[in-house]
N, C-alpha and C positions, 0 to 999 in steps of 0.2 A: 844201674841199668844201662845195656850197651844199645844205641842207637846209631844212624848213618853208615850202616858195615857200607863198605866198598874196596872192591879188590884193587890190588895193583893191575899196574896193563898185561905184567908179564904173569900173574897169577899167583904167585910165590905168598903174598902177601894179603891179609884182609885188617884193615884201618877202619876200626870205629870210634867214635863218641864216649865217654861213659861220664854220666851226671852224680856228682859225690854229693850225694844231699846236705854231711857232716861237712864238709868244706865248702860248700855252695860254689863249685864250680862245675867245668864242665871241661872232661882230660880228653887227652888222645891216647887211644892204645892202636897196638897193633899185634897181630897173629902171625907167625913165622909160621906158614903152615905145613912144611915140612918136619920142622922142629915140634910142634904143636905146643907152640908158647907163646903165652898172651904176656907181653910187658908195657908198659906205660912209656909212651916215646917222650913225651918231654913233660915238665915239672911245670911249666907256666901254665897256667887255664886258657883253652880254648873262648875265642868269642863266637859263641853259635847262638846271639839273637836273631840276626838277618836271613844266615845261612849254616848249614853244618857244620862249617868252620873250618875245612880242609878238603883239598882237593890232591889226586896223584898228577905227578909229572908224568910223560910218556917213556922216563929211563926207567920206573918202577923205584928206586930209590930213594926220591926225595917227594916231599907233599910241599901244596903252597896252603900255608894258616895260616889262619884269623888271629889274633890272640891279642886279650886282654890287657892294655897298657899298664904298665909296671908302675905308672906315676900319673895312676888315673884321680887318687884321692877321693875324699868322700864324696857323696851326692850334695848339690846345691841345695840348700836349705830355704824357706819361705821366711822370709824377712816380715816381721808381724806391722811394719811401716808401709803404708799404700802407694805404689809410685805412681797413681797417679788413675784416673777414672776407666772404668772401661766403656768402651763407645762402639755400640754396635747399631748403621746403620745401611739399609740398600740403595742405590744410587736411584734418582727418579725414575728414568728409564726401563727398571725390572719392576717398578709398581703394578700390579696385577697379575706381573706372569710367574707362573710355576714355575717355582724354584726347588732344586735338589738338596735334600737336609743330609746332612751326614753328622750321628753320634760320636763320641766321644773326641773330637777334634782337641787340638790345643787351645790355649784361651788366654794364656799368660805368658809374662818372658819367662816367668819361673819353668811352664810346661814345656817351653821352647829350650831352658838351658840343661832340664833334667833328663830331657829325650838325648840331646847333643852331649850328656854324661853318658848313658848306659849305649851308648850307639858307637863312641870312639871306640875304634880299635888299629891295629895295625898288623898290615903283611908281612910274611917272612916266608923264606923257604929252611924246611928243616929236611935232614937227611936221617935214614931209621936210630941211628945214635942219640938223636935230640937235640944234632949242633944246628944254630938258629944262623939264618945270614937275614936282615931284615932288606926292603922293599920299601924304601922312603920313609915320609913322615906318617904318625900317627893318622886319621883320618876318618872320615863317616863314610868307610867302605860297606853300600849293602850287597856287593856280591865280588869275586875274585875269579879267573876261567886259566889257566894256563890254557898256551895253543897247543894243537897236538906232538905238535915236535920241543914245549917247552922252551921255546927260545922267546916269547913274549906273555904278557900275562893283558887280559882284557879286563879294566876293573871300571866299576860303577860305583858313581859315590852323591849322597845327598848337597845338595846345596842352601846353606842360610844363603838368609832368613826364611824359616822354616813357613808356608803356609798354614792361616786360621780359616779355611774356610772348606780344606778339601782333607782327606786322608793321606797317613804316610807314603805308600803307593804311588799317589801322584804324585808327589813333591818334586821340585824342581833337580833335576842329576847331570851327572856331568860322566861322559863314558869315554876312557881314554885306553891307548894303550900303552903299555910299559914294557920296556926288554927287559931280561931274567935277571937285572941289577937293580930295577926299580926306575933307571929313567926314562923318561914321558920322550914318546917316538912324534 
């Protein structure tokens, strides 16, 4: 199923998504819309939990991705040994007043280490061939912006120690900006 179509700037090109259920990934393709051919630009899975996982450059040529670390390895596992009590208590101060609850929060380091599993990923610029140039180290990037002239990229990234008391959303980020090689301006 093809999701996030978006064209190039210069219109030549339409870049979507498409989810392979059989390989549980999530590729990139793109439409020569001239040519009217749909080919799969690059062989490593996109990471589109955060965000669609790709953005165009303003040359129409290249996209800045998301993608799945190559040496992400399995999910952390639940160790059946207790490390130790969970202690949940309000400071005297908020006794009586209306407090905001919020579902499904984290509760464990395990929740904290499996989130910071499925959440790494890392940037790269790839050009329509599928050649990758990467954008630093791997990292808990929840969004990527090239500027419109492509000569910087605005990226936002999660901060551990992850908060138990609020939603992902709010978690503590860090927003910085990077030139089109990847270092911090």
């Amino acid at each position: 199923q093809a999701a996030d179509c978006r064209w190039s700037p210069d219109g030549a090109h339409l870049a979507f998504s498409h989810r392979d259920e059989q390989a549980s990934e999530v590729q990139l393709w793109c439409i020569d819309v001239r040519a009217r051919h749909a080919r799969r630009v690059l062989h490593r899975p996109l990471h589109a939990i955060t965000s669609a996982g790709f953005a165009w450059a303003s040359d129409s040529r290249r996209l800045l991705v998301s993608l799945r670390p190559e040496s992400l390895g399995p999910e952390p596992e639940h160790s059946p040994a207790a490390t130790g009590p969970v202690i949940e208590a309000s400071p005297p101060q908020d006794a009586g007043r209306a407090t905001r609850t919020f579902v499904d929060l984290l509760r464990t380091d395990l929740d904290e280490r499996v989130l910071a599993h499925h959440l790494l990923n890392e940037l790269a610029w790839t050009d329509l061939q599928g050649r990758l140039s990467a954008l630093g180290a791997p990292g808990l990037h929840v969004s990527a912006d090239p500027s419109p002239d492509s000569l910087h990229v605005l990226v936002e990234r999660l901060e551990q120690p992850f908060s138990r008391r609020v939603p992902v959303p709010r978690f503590a980020r860090t927003i910085e900006v990077l030139d089109a090689s990847g270092a911090r301006l």
